[in-house]
C-alpha positions in Angstrom: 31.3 -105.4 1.0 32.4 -102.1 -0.6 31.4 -102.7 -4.6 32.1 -100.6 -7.7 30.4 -99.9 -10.6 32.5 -98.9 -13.2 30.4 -97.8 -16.7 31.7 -96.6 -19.8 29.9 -93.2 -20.0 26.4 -91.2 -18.8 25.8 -89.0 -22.1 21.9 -90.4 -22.3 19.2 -93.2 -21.1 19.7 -96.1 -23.5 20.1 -99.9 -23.4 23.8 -99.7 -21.4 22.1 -97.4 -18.9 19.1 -100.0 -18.6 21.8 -102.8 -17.3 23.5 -100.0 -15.0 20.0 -98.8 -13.4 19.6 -102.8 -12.1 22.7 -103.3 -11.1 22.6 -100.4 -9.3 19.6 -101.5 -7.9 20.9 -105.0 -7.1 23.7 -103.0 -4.8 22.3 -99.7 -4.1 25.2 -98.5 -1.5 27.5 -99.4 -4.4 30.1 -96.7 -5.9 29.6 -95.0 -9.5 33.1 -94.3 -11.9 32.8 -93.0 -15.6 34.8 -91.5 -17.6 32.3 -88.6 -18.9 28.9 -87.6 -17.1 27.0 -85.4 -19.1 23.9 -87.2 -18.6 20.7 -84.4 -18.8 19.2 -83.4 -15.8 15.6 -85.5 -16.6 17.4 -88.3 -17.6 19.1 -89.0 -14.0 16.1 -90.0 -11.8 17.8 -93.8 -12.3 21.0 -92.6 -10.0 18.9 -91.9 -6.8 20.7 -88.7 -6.8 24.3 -90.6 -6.2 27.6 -88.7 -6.9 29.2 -89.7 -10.1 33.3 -89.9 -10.3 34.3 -89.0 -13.6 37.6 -89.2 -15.5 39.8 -86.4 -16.8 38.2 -86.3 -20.1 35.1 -84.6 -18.6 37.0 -81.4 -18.1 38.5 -81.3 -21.5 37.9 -79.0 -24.5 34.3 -79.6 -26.0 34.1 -83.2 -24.4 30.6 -82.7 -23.5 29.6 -82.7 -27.7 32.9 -84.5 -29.0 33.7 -86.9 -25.9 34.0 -89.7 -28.6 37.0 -88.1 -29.9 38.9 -88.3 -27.2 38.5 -91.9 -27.9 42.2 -92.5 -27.5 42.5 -90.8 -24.1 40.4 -93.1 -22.2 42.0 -96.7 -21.7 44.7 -94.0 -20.0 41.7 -92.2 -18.4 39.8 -95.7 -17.0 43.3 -96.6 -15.5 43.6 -93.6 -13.1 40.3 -94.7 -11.2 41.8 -95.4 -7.4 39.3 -99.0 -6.7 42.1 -100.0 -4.0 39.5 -99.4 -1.2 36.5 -101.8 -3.2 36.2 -105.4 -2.2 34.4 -106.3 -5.5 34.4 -104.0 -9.1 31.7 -104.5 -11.5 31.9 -102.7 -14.9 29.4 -102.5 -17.4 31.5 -102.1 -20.6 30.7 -101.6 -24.3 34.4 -99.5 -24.5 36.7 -99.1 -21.8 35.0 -99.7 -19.0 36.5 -103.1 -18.1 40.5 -101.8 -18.4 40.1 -100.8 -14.7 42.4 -102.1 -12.7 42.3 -104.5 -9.9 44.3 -106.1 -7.4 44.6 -109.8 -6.8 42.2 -109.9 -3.9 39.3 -108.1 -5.8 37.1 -110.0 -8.3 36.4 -108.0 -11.3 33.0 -108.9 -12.9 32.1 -107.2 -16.5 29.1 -107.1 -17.9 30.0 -106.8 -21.2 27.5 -105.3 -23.6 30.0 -105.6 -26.9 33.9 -106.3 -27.4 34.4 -101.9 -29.0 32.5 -103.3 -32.2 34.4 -100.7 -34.5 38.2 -101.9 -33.1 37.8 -105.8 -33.5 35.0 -107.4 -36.2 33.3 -104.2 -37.2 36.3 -101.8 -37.7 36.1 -101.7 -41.4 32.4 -101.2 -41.8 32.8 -98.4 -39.5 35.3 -96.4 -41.2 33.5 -96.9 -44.1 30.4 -95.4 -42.2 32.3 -92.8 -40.6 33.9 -91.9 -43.9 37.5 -92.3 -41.9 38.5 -95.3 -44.6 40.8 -93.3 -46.5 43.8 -90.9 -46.5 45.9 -89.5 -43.6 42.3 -89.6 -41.8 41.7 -93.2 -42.1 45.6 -93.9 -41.8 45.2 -92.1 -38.3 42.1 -94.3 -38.0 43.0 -97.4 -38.2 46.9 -96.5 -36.0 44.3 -95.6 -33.1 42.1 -98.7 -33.4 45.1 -101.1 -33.5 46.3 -99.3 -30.2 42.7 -100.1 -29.2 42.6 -103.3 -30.3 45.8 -104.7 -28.6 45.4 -102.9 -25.0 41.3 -104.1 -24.8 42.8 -108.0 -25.5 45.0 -107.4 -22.6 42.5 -105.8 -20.0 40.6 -108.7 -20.6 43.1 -110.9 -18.8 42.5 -108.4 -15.6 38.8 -109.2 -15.1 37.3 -112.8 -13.3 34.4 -113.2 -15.0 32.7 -112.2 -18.0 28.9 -111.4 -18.3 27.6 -111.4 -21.8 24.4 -109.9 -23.1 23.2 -112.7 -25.5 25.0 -116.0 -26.8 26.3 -113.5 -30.0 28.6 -111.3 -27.6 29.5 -114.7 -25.7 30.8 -115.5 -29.2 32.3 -112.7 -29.6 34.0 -112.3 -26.2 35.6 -115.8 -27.1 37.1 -114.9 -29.9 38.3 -111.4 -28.8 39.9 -112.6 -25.5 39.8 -116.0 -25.9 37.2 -116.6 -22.6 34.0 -117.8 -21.9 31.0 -116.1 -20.7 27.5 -116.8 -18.9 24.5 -115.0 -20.8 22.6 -113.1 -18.8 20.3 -110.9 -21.5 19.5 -107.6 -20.8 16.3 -106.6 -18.5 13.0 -104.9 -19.8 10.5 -103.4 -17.6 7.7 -105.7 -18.8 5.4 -102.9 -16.4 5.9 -100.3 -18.5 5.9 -102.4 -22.0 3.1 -104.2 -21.9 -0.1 -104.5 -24.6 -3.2 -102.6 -24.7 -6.2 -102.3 -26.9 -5.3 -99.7 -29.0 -3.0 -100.2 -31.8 -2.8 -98.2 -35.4 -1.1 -98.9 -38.9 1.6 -96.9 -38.7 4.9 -98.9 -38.1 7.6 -97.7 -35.8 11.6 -97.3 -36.0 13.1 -96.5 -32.8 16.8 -96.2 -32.0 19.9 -93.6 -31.5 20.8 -92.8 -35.5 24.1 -93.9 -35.3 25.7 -95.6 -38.5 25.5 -98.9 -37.3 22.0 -99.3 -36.6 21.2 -98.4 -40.1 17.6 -96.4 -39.8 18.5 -95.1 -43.0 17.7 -98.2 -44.9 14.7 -98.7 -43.4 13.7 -95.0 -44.1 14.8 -95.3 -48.3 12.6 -99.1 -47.8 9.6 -97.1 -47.1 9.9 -94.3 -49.3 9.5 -96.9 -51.9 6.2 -98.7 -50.4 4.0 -95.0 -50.3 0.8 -97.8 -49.2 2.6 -98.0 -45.7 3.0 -95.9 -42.9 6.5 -94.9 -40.8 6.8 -93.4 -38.0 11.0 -92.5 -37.3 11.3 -92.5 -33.5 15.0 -90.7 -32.0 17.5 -88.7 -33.0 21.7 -89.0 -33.7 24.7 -87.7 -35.6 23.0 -89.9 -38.6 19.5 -87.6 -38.4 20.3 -85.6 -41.6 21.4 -88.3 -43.6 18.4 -90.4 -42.3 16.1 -87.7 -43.3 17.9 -88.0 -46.6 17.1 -91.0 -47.0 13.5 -90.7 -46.2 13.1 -87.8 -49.7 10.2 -86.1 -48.1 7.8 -89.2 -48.1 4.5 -88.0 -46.8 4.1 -91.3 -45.4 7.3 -90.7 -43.0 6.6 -89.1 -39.6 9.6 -88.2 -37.9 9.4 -87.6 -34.0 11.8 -86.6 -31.6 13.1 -88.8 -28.5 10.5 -89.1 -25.7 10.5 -90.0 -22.2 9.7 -94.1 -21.7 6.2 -94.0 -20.8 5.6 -92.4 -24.1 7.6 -94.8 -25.8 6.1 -97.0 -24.6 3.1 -95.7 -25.6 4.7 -95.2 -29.3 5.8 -99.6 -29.2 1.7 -100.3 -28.0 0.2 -98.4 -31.2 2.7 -100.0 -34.2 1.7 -102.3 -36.4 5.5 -104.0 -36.3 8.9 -102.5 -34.9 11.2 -102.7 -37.5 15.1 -102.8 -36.8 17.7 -103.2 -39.8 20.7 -103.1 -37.6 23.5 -105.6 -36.6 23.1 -105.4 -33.1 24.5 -106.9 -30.0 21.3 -107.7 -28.4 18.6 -105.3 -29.2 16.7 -104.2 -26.0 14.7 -102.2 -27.9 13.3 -105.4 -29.8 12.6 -107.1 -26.6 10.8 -103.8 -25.2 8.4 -104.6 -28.6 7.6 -107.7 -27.8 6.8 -107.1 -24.3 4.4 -104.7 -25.3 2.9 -107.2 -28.3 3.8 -106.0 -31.0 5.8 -108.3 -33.8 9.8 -107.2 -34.8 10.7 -107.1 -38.1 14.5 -107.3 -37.8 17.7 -108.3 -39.7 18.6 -112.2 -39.4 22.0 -111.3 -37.5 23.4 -110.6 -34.3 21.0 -110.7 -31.2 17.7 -110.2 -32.9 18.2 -114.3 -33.7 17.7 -114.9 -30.0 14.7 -112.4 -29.8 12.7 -112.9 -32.1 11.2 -116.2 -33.9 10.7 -115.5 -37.8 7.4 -116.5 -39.7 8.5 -119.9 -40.3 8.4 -121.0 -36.5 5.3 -122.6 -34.7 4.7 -119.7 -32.6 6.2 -116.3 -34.6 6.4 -113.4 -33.2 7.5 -111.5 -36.4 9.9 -111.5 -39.5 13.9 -112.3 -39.8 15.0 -110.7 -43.2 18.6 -111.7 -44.7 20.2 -108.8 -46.6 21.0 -105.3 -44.7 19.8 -103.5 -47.7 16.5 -101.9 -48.8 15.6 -104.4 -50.9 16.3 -106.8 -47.8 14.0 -104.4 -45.3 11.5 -104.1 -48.0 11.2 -107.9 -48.8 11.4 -108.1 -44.9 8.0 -105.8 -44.1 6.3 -107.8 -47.4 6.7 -111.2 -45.4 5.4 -109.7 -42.4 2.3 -108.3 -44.2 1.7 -111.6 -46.0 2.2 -113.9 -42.3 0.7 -111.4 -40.0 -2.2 -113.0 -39.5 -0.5 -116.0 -38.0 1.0 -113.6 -35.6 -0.6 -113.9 -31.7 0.8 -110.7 -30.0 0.2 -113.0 -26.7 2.7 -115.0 -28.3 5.0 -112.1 -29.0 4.2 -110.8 -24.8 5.1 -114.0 -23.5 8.6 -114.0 -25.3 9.1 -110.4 -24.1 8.6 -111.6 -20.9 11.7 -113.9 -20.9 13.8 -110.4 -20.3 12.0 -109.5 -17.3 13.7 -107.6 -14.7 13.5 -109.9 -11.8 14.9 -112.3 -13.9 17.7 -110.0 -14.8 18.4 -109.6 -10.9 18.2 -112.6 -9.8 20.3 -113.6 -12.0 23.3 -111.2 -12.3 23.5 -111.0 -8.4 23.7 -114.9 -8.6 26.7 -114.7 -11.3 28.6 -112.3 -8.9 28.3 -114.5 -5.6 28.9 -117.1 -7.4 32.4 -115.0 -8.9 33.0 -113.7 -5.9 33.2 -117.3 -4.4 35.5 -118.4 -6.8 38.1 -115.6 -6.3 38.0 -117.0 -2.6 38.7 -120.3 -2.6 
């Protein structure tokens, strides 16, 4: 069969690009479409050195540092990929990815990381995050999420079947476009994130600073607990704020994004991994576990299916309520007061669950068995 992969776009290694790296490796002779590729050169090992067909945007004005502004162009920009030649498309879509189209003889199966989080359930808190929720700027805004809004609920009827990344985006994927999806959760290389011996008191945040995954509250939480150590892990269009945040705490260590043997290294030598975002799934919480070391994360959205709070049999770390800094400091408090009752074996064995010949065997099994269907 001649296969697809259709991904939303290549501007760094994060969690989508963990997903795109297996299912590239699940079909290796398979075909790569994005709509920007401006992925750095030792960030690209994952393609095998394939050749990447990109979209119009790439050649626009400044769409290698604004390509998110051309936000508007790229439902058009996903629709002029030519699949007419593929027997079977796969996209991996947290945006546009799964508007491309297909004919009636070639299943479409989308692996869908998040219905766009700031068109549908999340539009409001991200204008108000973006500072777009006002004015002719947030009048333009919301005019270009609507447009969003109503052309993602009709692409949906143009794919077969829906993947979804944890039983929260199943959800969501239900009431977006009104279908179901199997769960198939993300895969982490349990090889590279695994325990050692060494491990130190610092505790470690770790994550793109973008407004949604809030590592700004979790920088003002420790500015106000001086006895405890933080070490700020990445880098983002929220960095400056973030540092704000922080106030100069000498107990804050900021450090730039690393390759993932040193992160690693970074997950093995924290006390807890602490997460205050809203988050689809949160690979990055997983990767924690795997590598023993307890989450300290915000009772919502995937981290409920990662992690078991201090009130379960076995924990393997903290679920706090409120997204504030009074909710991440409470949060880091009940940690410190349960830790003891915390086996990292415990929290290694449920990082294991996201292995990633689990995540193969599983998503090539949800294809066939798509593939089938569209057959019969």
């Amino acid at each position: 069969m001649r296969i697809a992969i259709v991904h939303d776009w290549l501007v760094g290694y994060a969690g989508g690009e963990r997903v795109l790296e297996q299912m590239i490796a699940c079909y290796p002779s398979a075909d790569l479409f994005t709509i920007v590729d401006f992925l750095p050169p030792d960030e690209r090992g994952f393609l095998g050195g394939r050749p990447v067909t990109t979209s119009f945007v790439q050649h626009l004005p400044a769409a290698r540092r604004h390509y998110r502004s051309y936000l508007g162009l790229m439902p058009l920009a996903v629709e002029q990929f030519d699949l007419s030649g593929y027997d079977v498309v796969l996209s991996s879509s947290h945006a546009v990815a799964k508007g491309v189209i297909t004919g009636p003889d070639q299943p479409h199966i989308s692996y869908v990381h998040s219905p766009m989080r700031y068109a549908w359930d999340q539009q409001h808190q991200y204008l108000r995050q973006t500072r777009t929720d006002a004015g002719i700027k947030g009048a333009y805004a919301r005019w270009q999420l609507s447009r969003l809004r109503i052309w993602d609920a009709r692409t949906a009827n143009g794919v077969d079947a829906f993947i979804a990344n944890s039983h929260y985006i199943a959800r969501r994927i239900r009431k977006a476009y009104r279908r179901e999806a199997e769960v198939i959760a993300p895969p982490v290389d349990t090889e590279l994130f695994h325990p050692a011996d060494r491990r130190g008191e610092a505790f470690l945040v770790a994550s793109r600073q973008v407004p949604y995954k809030r590592v700004d509250l979790v920088a003002a939480a420790f500015a106000r607990m001086p006895d405890l150590r933080l070490v700020i892990s990445g880098s983002g269009p929220e960095h400056a704020r973030v540092r704000a945040a922080a106030g100069g705490a000498p107990n804050i260590r900021f450090l730039d994004p690393c390759p993932p043997a040193e992160m690693a290294a970074r997950m093995q030598e924290a006390r807890g991994f602490v997460f205050a975002g809203e988050e689809d799934f949160g690979i990055v919480m997983a990767e924690a576990l795997a590598s023993g070391t307890p989450v300290i994360a915000l009772d919502r959205g995937g981290a409920r299916e990662i992690v078991t709070g201090a009130d379960a049999a076995a924990p393997t770390g903290v679920l706090f309520k409120e997204q504030t800094v009074e909710g991440v400091i409470a949060g880091v408090r009940d940690f410190i007061a349960s830790e003891a009752r915390i086996d990292r074996s415990a929290c290694r064995m449920a990082g294991e669950r996201f292995s990633v010949p689990r995540f193969r065997r599983d998503f090539v099994a949800a294809v066939e068995r798509a593939v089938a269907a569209s057959r019969r």
